[in-house]
KEKE-3310 file (N, C-alpha, C; in steps of 0.2 Angstrom, whole numbers, plus 5000, padded with zeros to 4 digits):
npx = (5289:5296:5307:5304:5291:5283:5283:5274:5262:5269:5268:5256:5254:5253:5241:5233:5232:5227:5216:5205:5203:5201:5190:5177:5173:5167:5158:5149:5147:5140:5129:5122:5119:5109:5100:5097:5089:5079:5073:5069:5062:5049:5047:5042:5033:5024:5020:5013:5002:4998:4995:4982:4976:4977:4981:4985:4990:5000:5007:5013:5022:5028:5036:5044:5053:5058:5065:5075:5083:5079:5077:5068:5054:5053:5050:5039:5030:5029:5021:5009:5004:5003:4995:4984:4979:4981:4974:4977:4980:4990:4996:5003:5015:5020:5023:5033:5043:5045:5050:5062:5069:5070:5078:5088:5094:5095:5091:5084:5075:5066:5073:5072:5057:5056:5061:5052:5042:5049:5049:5038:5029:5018:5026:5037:5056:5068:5080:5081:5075:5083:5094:5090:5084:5099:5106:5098:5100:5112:5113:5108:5095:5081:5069:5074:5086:5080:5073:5083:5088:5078:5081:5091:5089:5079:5086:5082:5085:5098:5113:5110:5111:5112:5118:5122:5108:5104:5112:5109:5095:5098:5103:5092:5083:5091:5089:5076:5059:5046:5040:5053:5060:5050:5053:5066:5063:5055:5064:5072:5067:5063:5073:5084:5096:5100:5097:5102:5096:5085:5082:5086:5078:5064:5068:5067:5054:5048:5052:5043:5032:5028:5025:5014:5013:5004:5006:5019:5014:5005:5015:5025:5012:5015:5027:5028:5019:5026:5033:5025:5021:5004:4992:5000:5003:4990:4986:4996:4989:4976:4978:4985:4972:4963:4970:4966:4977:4973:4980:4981:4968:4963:4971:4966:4953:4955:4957:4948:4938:4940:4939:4925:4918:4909:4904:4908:4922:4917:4915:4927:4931:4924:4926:4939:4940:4928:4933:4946:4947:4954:4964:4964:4955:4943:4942:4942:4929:4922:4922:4916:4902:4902:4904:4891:4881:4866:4872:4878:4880:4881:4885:4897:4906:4905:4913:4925:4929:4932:4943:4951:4955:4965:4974:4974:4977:4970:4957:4958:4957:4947:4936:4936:4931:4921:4915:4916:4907:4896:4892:4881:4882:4879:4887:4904:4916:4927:4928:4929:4944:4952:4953:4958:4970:4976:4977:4988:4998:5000:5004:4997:4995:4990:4981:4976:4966:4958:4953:4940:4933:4936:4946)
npy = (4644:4651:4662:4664:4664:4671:4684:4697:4696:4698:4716:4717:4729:4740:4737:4736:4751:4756:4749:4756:4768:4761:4753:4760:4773:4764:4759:4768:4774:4766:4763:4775:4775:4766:4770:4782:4775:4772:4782:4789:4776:4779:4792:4790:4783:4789:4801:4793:4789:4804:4808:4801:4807:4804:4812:4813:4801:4801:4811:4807:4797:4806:4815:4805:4802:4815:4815:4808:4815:4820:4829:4836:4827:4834:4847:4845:4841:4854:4861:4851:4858:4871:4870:4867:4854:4847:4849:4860:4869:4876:4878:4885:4888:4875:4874:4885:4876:4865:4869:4874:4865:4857:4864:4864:4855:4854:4859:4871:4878:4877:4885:4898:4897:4903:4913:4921:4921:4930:4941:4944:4944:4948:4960:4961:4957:4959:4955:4946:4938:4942:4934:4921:4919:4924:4915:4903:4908:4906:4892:4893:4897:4902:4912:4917:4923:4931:4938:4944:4952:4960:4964:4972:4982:4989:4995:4984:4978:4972:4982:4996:4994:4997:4989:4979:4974:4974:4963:4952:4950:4948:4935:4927:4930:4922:4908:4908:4909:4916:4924:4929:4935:4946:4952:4959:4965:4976:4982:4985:4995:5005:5014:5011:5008:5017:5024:5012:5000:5003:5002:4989:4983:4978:4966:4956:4957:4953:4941:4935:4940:4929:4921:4923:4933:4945:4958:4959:4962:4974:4983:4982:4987:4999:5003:5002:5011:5023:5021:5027:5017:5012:5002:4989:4994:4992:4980:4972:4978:4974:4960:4960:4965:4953:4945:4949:4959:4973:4986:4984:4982:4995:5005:4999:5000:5013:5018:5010:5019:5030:5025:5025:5014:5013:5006:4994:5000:5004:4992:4987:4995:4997:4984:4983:4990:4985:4972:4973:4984:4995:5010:5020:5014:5017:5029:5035:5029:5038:5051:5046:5048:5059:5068:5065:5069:5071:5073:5060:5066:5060:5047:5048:5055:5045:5036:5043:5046:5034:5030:5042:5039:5029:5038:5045:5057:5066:5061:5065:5081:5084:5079:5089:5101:5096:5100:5113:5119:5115:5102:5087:5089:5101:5116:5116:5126:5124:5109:5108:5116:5107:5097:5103:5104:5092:5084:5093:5090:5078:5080:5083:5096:5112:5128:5137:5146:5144:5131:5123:5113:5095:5082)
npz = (5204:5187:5184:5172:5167:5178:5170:5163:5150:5134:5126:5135:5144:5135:5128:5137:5140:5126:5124:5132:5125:5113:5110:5119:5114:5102:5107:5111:5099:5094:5103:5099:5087:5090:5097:5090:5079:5086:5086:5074:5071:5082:5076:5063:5065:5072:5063:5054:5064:5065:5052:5053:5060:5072:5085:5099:5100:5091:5097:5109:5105:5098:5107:5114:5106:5103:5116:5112:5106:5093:5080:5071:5076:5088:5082:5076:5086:5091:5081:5083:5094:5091:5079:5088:5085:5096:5112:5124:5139:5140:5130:5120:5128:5128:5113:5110:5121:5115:5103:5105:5111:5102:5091:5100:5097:5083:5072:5062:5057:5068:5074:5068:5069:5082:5082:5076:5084:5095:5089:5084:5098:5107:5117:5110:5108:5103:5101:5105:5095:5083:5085:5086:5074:5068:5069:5062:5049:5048:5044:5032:5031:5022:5024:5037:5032:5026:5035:5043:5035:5033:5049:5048:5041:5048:5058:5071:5085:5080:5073:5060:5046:5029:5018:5024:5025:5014:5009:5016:5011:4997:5001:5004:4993:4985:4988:4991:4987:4980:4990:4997:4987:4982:4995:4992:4982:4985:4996:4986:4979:4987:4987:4993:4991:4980:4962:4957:4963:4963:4949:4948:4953:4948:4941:4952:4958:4948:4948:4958:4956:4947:4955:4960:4970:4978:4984:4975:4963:4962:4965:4953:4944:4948:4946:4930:4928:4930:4921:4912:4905:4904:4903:4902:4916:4922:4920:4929:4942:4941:4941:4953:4963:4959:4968:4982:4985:4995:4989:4977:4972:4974:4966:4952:4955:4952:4939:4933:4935:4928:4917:4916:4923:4933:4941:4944:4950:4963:4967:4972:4978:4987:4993:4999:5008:5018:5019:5023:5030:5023:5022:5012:5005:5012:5010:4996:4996:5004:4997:4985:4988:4993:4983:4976:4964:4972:4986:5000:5014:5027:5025:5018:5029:5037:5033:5030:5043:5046:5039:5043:5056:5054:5051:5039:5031:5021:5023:5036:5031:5025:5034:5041:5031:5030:5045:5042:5035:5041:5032:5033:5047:5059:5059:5066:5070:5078:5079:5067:5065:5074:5063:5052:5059:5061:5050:5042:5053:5048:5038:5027:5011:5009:5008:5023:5019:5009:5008:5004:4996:4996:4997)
capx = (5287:5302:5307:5300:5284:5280:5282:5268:5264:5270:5264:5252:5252:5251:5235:5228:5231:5223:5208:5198:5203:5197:5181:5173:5168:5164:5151:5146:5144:5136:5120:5119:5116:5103:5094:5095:5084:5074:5069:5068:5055:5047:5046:5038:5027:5021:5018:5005:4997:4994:4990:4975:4972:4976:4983:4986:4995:5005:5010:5016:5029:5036:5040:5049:5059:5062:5072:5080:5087:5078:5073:5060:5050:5052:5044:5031:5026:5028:5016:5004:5000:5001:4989:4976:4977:4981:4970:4980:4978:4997:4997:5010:5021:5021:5027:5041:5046:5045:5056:5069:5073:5072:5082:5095:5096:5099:5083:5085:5068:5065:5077:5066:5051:5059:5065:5047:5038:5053:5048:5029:5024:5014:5029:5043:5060:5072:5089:5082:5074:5090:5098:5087:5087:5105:5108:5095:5103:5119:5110:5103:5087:5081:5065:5079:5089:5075:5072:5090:5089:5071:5081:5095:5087:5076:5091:5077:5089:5106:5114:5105:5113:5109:5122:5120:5102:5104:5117:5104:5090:5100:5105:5089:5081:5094:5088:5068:5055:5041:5040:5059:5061:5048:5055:5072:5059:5053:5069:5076:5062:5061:5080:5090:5103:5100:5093:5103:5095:5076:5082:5086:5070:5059:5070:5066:5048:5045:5051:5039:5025:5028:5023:5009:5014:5000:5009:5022:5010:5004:5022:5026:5011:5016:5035:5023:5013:5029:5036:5020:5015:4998:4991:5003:5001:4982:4985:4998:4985:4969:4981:4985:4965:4963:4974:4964:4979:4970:4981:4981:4963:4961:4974:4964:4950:4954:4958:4940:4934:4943:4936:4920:4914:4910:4901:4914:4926:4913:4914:4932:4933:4919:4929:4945:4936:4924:4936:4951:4948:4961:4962:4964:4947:4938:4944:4935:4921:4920:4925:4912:4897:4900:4903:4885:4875:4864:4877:4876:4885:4881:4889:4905:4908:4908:4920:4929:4930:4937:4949:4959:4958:4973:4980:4972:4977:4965:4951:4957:4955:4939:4932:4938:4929:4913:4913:4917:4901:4891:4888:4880:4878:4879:4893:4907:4921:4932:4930:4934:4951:4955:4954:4962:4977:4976:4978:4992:5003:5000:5009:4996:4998:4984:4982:4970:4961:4957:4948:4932:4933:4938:4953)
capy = (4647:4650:4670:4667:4664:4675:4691:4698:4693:4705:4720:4719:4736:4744:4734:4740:4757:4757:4745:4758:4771:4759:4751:4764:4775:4760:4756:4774:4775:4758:4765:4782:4772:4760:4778:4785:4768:4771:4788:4786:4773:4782:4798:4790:4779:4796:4805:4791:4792:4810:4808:4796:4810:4802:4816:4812:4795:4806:4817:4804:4795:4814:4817:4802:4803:4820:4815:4803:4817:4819:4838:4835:4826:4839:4851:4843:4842:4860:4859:4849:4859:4877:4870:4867:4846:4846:4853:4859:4874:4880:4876:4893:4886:4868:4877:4886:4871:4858:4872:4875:4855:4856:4869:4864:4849:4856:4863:4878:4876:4878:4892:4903:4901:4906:4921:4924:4924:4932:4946:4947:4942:4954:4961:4959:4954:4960:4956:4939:4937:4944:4928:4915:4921:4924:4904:4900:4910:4902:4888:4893:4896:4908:4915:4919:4926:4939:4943:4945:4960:4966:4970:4978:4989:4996:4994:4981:4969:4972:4988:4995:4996:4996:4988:4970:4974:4970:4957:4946:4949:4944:4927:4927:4931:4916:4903:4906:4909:4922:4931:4931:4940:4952:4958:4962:4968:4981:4985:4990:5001:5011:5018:5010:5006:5021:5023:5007:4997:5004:4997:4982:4979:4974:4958:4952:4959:4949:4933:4935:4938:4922:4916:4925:4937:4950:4965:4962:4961:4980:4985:4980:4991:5005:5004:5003:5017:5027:5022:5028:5011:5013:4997:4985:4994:4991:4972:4971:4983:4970:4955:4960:4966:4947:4940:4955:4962:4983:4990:4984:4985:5003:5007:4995:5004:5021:5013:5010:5025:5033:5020:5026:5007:5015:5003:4990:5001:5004:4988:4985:4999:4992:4975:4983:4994:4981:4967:4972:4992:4998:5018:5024:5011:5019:5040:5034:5029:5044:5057:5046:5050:5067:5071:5063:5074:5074:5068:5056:5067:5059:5041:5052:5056:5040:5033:5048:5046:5027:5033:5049:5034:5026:5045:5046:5063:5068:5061:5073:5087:5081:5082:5100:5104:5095:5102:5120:5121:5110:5097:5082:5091:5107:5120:5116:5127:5121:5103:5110:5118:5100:5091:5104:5103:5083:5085:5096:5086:5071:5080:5086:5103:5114:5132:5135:5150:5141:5127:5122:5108:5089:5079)
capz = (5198:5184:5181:5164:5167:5183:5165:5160:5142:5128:5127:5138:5146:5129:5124:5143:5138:5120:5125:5133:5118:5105:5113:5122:5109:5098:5112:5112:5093:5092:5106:5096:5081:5093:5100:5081:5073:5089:5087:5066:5070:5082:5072:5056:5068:5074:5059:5052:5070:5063:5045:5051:5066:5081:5086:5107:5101:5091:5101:5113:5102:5095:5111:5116:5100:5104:5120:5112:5104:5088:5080:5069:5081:5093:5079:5075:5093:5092:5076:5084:5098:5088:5076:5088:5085:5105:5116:5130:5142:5140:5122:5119:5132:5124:5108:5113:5125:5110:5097:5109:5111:5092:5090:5104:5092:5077:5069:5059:5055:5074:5076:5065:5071:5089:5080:5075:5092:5098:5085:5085:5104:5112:5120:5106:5110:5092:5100:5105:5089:5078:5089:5083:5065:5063:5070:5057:5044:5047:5041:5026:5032:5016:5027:5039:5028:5024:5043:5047:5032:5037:5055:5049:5036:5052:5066:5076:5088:5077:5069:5055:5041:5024:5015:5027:5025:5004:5008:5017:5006:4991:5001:5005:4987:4981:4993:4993:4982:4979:4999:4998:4980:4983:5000:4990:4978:4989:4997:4982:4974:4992:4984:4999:4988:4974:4959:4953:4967:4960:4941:4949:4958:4943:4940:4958:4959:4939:4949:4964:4953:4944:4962:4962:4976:4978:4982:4972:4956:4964:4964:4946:4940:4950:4941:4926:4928:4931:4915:4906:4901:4908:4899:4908:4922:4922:4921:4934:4947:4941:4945:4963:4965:4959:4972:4985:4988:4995:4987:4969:4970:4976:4960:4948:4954:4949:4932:4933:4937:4922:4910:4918:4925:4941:4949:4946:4955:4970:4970:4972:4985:4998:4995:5000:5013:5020:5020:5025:5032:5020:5026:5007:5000:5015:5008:4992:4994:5005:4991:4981:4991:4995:4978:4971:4964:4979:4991:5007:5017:5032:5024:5016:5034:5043:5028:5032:5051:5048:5039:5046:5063:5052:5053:5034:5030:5018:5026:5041:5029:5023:5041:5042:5026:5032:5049:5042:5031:5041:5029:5036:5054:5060:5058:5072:5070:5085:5077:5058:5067:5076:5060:5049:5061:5064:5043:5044:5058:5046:5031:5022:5012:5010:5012:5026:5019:5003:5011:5002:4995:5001:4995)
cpx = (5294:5301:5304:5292:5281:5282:5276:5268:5264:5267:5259:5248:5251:5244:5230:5226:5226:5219:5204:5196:5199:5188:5177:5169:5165:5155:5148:5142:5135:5127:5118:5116:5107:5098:5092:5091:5080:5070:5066:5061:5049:5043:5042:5033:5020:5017:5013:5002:4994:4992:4981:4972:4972:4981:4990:4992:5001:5011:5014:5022:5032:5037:5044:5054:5062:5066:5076:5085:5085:5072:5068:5054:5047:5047:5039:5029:5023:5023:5008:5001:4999:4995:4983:4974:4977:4980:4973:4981:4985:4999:5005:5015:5025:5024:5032:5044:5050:5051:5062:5072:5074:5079:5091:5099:5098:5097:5084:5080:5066:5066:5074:5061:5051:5057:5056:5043:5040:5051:5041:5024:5020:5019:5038:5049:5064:5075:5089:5078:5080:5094:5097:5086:5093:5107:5104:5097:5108:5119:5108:5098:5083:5076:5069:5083:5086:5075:5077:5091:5083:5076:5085:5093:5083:5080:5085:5081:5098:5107:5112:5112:5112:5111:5121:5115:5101:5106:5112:5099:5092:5101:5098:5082:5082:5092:5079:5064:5051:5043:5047:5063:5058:5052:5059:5070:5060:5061:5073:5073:5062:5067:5085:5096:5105:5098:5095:5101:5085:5077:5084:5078:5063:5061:5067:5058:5044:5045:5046:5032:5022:5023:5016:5009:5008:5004:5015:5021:5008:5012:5025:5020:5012:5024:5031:5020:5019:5033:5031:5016:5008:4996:4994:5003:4995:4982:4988:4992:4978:4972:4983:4977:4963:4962:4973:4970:4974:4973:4980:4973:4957:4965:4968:4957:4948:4955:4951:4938:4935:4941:4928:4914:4915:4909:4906:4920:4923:4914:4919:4934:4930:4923:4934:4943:4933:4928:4942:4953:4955:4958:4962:4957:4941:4938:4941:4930:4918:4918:4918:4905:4895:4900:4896:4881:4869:4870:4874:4879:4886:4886:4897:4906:4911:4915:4927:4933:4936:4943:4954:4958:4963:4975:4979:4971:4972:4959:4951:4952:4948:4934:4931:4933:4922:4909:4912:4910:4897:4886:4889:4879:4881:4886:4897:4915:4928:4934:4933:4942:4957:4958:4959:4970:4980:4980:4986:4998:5005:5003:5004:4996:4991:4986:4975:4966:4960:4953:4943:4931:4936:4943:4952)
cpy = (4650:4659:4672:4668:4669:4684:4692:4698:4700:4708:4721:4726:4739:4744:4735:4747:4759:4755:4750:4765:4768:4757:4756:4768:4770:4758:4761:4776:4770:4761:4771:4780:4768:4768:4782:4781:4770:4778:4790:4784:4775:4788:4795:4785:4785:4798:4801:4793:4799:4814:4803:4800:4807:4805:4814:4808:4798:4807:4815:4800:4801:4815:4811:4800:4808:4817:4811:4809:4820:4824:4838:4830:4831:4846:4851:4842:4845:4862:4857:4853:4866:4878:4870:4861:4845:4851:4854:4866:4879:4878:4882:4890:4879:4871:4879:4882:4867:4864:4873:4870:4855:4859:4867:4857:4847:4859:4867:4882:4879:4884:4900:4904:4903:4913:4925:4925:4929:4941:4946:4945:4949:4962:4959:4961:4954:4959:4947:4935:4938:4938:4923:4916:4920:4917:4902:4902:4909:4898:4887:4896:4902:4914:4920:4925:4934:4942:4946:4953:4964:4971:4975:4983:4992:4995:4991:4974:4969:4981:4990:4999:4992:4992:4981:4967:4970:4963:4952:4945:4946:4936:4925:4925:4922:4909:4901:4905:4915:4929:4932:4937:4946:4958:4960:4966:4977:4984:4988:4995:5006:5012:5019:5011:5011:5020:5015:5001:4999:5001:4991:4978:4976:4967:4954:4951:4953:4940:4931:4935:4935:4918:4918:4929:4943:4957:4966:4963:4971:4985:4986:4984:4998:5008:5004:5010:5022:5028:5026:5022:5008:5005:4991:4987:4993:4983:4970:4971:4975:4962:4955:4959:4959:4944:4945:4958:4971:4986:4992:4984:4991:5007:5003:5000:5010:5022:5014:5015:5031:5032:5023:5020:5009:5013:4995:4993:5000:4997:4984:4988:4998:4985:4976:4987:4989:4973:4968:4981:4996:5007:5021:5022:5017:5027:5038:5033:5036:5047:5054:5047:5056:5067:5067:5070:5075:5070:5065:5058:5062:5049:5046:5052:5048:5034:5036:5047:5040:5027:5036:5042:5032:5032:5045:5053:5068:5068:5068:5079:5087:5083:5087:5101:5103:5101:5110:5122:5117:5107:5090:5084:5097:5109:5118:5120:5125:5114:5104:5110:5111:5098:5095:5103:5095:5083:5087:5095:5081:5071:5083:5094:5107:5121:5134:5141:5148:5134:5123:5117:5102:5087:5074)
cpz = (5195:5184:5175:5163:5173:5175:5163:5152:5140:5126:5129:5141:5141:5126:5133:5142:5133:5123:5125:5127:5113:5107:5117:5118:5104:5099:5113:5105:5091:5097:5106:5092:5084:5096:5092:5078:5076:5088:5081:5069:5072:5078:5067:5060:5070:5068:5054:5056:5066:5058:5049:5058:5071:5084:5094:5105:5096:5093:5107:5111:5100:5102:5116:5110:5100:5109:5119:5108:5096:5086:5078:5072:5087:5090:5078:5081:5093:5087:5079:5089:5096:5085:5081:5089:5092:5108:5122:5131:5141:5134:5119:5123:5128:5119:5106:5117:5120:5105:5099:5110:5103:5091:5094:5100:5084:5073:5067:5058:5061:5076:5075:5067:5080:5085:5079:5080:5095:5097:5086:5092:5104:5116:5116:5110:5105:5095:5104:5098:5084:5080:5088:5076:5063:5063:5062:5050:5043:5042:5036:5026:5025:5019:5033:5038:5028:5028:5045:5042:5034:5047:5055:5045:5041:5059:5071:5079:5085:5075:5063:5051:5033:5017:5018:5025:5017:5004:5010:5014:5002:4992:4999:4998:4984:4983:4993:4986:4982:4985:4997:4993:4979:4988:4998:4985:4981:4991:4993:4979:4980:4991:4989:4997:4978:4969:4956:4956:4963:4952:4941:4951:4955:4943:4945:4957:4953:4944:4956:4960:4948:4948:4964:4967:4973:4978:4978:4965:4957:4962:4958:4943:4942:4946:4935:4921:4929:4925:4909:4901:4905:4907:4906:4916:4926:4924:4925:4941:4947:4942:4952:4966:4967:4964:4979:4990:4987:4990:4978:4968:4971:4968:4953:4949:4951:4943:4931:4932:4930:4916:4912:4919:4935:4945:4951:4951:4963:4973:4975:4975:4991:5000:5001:5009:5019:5024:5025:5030:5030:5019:5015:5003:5004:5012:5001:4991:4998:5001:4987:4984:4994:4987:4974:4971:4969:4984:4998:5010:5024:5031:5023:5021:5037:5038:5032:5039:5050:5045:5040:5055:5061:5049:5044:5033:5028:5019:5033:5037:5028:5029:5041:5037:5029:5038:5049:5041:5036:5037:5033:5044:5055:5060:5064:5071:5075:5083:5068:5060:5069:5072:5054:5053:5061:5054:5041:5047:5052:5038:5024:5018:5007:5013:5014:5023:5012:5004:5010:5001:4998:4995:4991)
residu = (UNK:UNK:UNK:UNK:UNK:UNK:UNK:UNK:UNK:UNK:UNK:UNK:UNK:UNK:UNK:UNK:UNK:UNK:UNK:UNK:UNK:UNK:UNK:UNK:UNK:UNK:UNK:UNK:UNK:UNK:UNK:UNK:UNK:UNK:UNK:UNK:UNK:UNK:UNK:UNK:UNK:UNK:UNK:UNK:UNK:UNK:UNK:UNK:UNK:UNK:UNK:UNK:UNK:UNK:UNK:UNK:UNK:UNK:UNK:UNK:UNK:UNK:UNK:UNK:UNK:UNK:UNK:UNK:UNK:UNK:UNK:UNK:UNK:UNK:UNK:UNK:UNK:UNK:UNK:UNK:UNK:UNK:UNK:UNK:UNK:UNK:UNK:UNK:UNK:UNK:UNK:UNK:UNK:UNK:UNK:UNK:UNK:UNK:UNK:UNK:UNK:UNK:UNK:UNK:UNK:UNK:UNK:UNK:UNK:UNK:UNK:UNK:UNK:UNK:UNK:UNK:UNK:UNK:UNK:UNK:UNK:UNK:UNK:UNK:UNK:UNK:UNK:UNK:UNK:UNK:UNK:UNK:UNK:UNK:UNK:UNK:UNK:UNK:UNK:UNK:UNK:UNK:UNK:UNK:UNK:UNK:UNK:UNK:UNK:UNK:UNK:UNK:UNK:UNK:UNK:UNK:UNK:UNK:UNK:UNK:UNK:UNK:UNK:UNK:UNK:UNK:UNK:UNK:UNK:UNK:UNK:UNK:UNK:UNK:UNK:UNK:UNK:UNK:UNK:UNK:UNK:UNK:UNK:UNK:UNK:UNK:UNK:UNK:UNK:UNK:UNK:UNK:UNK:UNK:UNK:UNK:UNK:UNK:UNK:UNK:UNK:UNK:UNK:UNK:UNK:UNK:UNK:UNK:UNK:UNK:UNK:UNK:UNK:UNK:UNK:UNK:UNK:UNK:UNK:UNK:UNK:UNK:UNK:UNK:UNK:UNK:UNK:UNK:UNK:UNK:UNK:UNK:UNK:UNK:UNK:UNK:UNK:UNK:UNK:UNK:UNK:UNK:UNK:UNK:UNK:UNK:UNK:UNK:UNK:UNK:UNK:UNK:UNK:UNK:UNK:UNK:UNK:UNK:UNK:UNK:UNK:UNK:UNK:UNK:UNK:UNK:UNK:UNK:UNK:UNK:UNK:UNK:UNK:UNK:UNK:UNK:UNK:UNK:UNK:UNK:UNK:UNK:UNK:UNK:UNK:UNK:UNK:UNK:UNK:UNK:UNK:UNK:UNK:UNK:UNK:UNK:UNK:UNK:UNK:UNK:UNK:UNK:UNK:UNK:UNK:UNK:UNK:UNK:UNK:UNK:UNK:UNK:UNK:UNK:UNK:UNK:UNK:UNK:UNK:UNK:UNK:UNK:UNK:UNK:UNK:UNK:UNK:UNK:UNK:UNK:UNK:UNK:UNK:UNK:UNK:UNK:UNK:UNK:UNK:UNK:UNK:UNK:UNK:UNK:UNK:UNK:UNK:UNK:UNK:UNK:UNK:UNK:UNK:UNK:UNK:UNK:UNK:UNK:UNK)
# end
């Protein structure tokens, strides 16, 4: 064999070296793309399965799309089995299993509603919720955004402060729709951010109750009512009512009552009362039944009762006053004393030897 030919051909070792540089990732790209088509088709093979209710078959291609790597499959697992469509004994488990492989996968979406179990278990968890929120409001996430300022404006899981607390709501505001514009709504009218933060608070509140938000239609005839413009204020209060948010139809009713359509009010104080045991519907129609010309003390009372249970101040008093005179059952001065103090812890102001009346 000659010296020329025992060479290794030209540049050989340079094109040994490159080779596994260029083609290895090519071969990695190329069976990312072949797992990406595969979990795609999956995923949309899935999601008819469970427009046409076939819930099970479903629920067996999202979860082998999920390990191919693929979030929104993994959610909607997490979907199928929150709802109720899959009938499974660890149904909570499967939920949180399925959002966490979301989430580890990119889900923002995911990340969030971590952050809300995390927040309203049984046994809440604000600094592992504040953790899955803030990822998510990295994101964008608008709903996020809002929670991330709900925690620091009451120091829940992060530092409270009031100043961050604005700044997420505003992303938040800027990114959502109705819920996100009232919550900045609210935060600005409870005078976080001074009175020029309560003269902002209309603007937001106006775009929330475009959306039809209940309380922020309540909130709007409340700013209303403070301007003196009774009127809109009135139509705001009978718009929330509408939309049952309690409170706008506890205000709406007093409107009522004024106009002297009393029984429409009554009726929009048992709604609020009856429906949703809102402690203010229940101290009305108290007040209304003691004060009739023959009174029902003995109904005034158990209004009463249901209300100072949500630490309803007035109702307290109210008791006090019942049990002083023994209206509705015998005099008990020991439970009048109870309830005037229970009254009095709770902020109401009252001098006790004046007493007579109820609130």
């Amino acid at each position: 064999m000659s010296e020329q030919s025992a060479k290794p051909p030209k540049f050989f070792l340079l094109k040994a070296m490159i080779f596994p540089v260029l083609v290895v990732p090519v071969v990695v790209v190329t069976l990312l793309v072949i797992r990406g088509n595969e979990a795609e088709q999956l995923y949309y093979q899935a999601l008819d399965l469970a427009a046409a209710g076939k819930f099970e078959a479903a629920a067996e291609k999202f979860k082998r799309s999920g390990d191919l790597g693929h979030a929104d499959s993994s959610y909607n697992l997490a979907l199928l089995y929150s709802s109720g469509a899959l009938d499974a004994p660890d149904s909570a488990q499967q939920v949180e299993k399925n959002l966490r492989q979301a989430a580890l996968n990119g889900s923002i979406e995911a990340e969030y509603e971590l952050g809300k179990i995390a927040e309203y278990s049984t046994q809440p968890d604000l600094d592992r919720a504040a953790m899955h929120y803030r990822k998510a409001a990295l994101g964008g996430h608008a709903d996020a955004l809002t929670a991330m300022g709900r925690l620091h404006e009451n120091g829940w899981g992060v530092n409270q402060s009031l100043t961050l607390a604005g700044e997420f709501y505003r992303k938040g505001a800027q990114r959502g729709g109705a819920e996100n514009n009232a919550e900045l709504g609210f935060f600005l009218l409870s005078g976080a951010e001074g009175q020029s933060g309560i003269d902002q608070a209309e603007a937001y509140l106006q775009i929330a109750a475009r959306g039809k938000h209940p309380k922020a239609l309540t909130a709007l005839g409340y700013i209303y009512e403070k301007k003196q413009k009774i009127t809109t204020a009135v139509d705001y209060y009978r718009q929330a009512a509408e939309l049952n948010d309690p409170e706008g139809m506890v205000n709406y009713g007093d409107h009522l009552l004024k106009s002297n359509r009393i029984q429409d009010a009554l009726d929009l104080f048992t709604r609020a009362a009856e429906e949703q045991n809102f402690a203010p519907a229940l101290h009305r129609l108290g007040m209304y039944y003691y004060s009739l010309p023959q009174p029902d003390y003995p109904r005034a009372k158990r209004y009463f009762e249901r209300a100072a249970a949500q630490n309803n101040a007035a109702s307290w008093f109210n008791l006090g006053v019942m049990a002083e005179h023994g209206l509705g059952a015998d005099k008990d001065p020991a439970r009048a004393s109870e309830c005037y103090y229970r009254a009095q812890q709770l902020g109401f102001k009252a001098d006790p030897d004046s007493m007579r009346q109820p609130k």
